[in-house]
Wavefront OBJ file of the C-alpha trace (Angstrom):
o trace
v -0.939 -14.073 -15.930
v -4.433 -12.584 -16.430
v -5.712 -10.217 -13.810
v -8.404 -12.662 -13.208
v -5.358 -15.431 -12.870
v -3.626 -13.502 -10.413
v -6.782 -12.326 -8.182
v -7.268 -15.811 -8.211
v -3.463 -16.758 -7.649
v -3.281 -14.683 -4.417
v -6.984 -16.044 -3.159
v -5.805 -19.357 -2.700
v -2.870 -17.857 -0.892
v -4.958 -16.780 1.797
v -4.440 -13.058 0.363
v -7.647 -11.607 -0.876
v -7.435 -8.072 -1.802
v -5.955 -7.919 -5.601
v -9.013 -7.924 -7.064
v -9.471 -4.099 -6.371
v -5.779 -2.524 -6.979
v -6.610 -1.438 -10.511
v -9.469 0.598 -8.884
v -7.147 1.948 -6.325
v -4.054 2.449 -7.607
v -4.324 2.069 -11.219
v -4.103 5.819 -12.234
v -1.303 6.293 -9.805
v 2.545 7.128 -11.932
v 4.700 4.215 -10.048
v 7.179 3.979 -13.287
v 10.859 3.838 -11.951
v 9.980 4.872 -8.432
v 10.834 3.565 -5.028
v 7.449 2.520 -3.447
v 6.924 2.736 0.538
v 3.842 0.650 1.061
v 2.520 0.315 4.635
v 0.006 -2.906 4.905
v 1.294 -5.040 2.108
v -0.423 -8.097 3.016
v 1.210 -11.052 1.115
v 3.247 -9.302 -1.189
v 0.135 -8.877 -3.612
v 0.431 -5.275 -3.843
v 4.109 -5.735 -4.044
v 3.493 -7.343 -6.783
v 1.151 -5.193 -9.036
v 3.568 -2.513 -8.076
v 6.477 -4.102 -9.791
v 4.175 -4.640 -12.969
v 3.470 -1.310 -13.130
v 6.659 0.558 -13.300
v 7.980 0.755 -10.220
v 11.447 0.286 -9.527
v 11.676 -1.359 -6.241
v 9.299 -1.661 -3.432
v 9.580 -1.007 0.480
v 6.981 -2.746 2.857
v 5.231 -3.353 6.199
v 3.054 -6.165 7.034
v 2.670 -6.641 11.083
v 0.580 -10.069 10.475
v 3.471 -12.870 10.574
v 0.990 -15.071 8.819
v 1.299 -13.149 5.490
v 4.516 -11.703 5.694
v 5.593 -15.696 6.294
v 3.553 -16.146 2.686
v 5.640 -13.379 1.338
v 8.855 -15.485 0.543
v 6.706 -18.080 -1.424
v 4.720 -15.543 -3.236
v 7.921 -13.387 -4.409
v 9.510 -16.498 -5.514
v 6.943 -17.621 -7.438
v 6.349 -14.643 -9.256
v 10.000 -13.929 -9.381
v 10.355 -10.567 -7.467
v 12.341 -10.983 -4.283
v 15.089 -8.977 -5.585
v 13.183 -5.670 -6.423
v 11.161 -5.550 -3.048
v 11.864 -5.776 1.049
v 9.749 -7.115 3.459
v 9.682 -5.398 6.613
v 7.557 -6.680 10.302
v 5.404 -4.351 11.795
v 5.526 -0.290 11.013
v 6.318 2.078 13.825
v 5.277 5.759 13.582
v 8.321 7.291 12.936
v 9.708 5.167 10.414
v 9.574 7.153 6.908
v 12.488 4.963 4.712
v 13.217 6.456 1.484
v 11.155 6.545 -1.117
v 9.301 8.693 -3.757
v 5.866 7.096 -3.439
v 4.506 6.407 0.479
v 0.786 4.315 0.389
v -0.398 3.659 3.937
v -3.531 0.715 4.167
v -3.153 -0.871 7.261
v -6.332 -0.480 8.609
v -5.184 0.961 11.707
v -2.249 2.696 11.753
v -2.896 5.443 9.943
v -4.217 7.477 13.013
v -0.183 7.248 13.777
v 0.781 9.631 10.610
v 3.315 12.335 11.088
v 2.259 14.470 8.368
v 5.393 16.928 8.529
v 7.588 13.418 7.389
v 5.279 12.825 4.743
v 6.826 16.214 2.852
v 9.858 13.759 1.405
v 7.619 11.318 -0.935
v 6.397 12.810 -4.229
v 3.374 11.385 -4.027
v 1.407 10.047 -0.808
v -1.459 8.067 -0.630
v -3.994 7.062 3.128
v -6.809 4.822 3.492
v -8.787 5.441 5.906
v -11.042 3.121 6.932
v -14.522 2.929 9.493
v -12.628 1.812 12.516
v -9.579 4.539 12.520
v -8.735 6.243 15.555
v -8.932 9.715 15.406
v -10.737 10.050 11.340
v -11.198 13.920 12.451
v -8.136 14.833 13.303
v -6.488 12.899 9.475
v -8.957 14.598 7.214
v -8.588 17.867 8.439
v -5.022 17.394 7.713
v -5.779 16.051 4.596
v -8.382 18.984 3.176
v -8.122 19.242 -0.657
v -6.359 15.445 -1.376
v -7.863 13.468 -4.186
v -10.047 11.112 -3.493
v -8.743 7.930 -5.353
v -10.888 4.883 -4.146
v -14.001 3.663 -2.174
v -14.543 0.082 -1.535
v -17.539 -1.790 -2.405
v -18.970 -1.472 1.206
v -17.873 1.869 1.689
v -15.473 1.471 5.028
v -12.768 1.980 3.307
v -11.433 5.429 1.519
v -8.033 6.495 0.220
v -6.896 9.337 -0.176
v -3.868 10.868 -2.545
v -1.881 14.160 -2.607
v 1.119 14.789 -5.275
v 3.865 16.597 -3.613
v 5.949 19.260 -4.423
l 1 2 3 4 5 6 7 8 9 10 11 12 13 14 15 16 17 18 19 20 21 22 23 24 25 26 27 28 29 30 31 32 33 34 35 36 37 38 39 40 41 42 43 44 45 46 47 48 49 50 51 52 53 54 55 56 57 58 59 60 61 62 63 64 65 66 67 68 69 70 71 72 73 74 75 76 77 78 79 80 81 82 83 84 85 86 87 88 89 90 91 92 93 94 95 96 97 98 99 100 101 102 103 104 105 106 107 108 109 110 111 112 113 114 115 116 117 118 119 120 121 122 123 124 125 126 127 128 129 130 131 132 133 134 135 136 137 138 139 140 141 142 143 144 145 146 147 148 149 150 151 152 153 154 155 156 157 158 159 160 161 162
C-alpha cells in the first residue's frame, strides 16, 4: 500500500494520525531494533515501525477503543506476531528495548529520566497541555528537535544514547 492508501486505511479505522509519521519519525534508525512505543493508538505506528526496519515492537495504548481496533488492524496488515499490545502505561514500567518513543499526550510529565539510560535512542512529545513542560525540558537541554505539528501543540524531542 501507498502512503496515501494507508493514511487513508487507518482514517476509516477511526485512527487518524499516520499521515505525519514520515515527518516524525522518518529519519529515526529503527532497522532490527526492539521498539518501546508509549501512545500507539491503533497499531498505526506499530505498523510503520515494522516497515521500517524494526524488529519487533512493544506498546501502550490506555484508550480500550483503539487498543480493541488493534487486533483487526494487525491482522489485516499481517503483523500480530512482531508486535505486543499492552493497556495503559504506568511510570515505572521501562520493558526492554533499544528504541523508547513516548506520545501519549499526557503522560510524559511521568518520565523517570534515570530509566531512560537503557534505550539507545529515546524520543518525547511534548505537547500544550503537559503537566509540568518546565521541569521535562530542562531535563531534556541539548535533544534534537525532530518534529512540530501543523498547529504547533505538539513537539518531540530525540536524544541518541550512549
Amino acid at each position: 500500500m501507498s502512503v496515501l492508501d494507508l493514511v487513508k486505511y487507518f482514517r476509516e479505522k477511526g485512527c487518524d494520525y499516520y499521515y505525519e509519521y514520515d515527518e516524525s519519525y522518518g529519519s529515526l534508525d529503527l532497522k532490527d531494533k526492539v521498539v518501546v512505543h508509549i501512545g500507539g493508538d491503533c497499531g498505526s505506528s506499530v505498523y510503520y515501525f515494522i516497515l521500517h526496519g524494526a524488529k519487533r515492537v512493544i506498546f501502550y495504548e490506555k484508550d480500550a477503543e483503539l487498543l480493541g481496533k488493534y487486533t483487526t488492524v494487525c491482522s489485516e496488515l499481517g503483523f500480530c506476531g512482531r508486535a505486543e499490545a499492552r493497556g495503559e502505561w504506568r511510570p515505572g514500567d521501562y520493558p526492554d528495548g533499544d528504541v523508547f518513543i513516548i506520545d501519549c499526550e499526557g503522560c510524559e510529565a511521568d518520565i523517570d529520566f534515570n530509566a531512560l539510560s537503557k534505550y539507545k535512542l529515546v524520543c518525547i512529545a511534548i505537547h500544550a497541555w503537559t503537566h509540568d513542560k518546565a521541569r521535562l525540558l530542562k531535563n531534556m537541554y541539548g535533544w534534537r528537535l525532530q518534529y512540530v505539528s501543523e498547529d504547533g501543540k505538539e513537539l518531540m524531542f530525540c536524544r541518541e544514547q550512549k
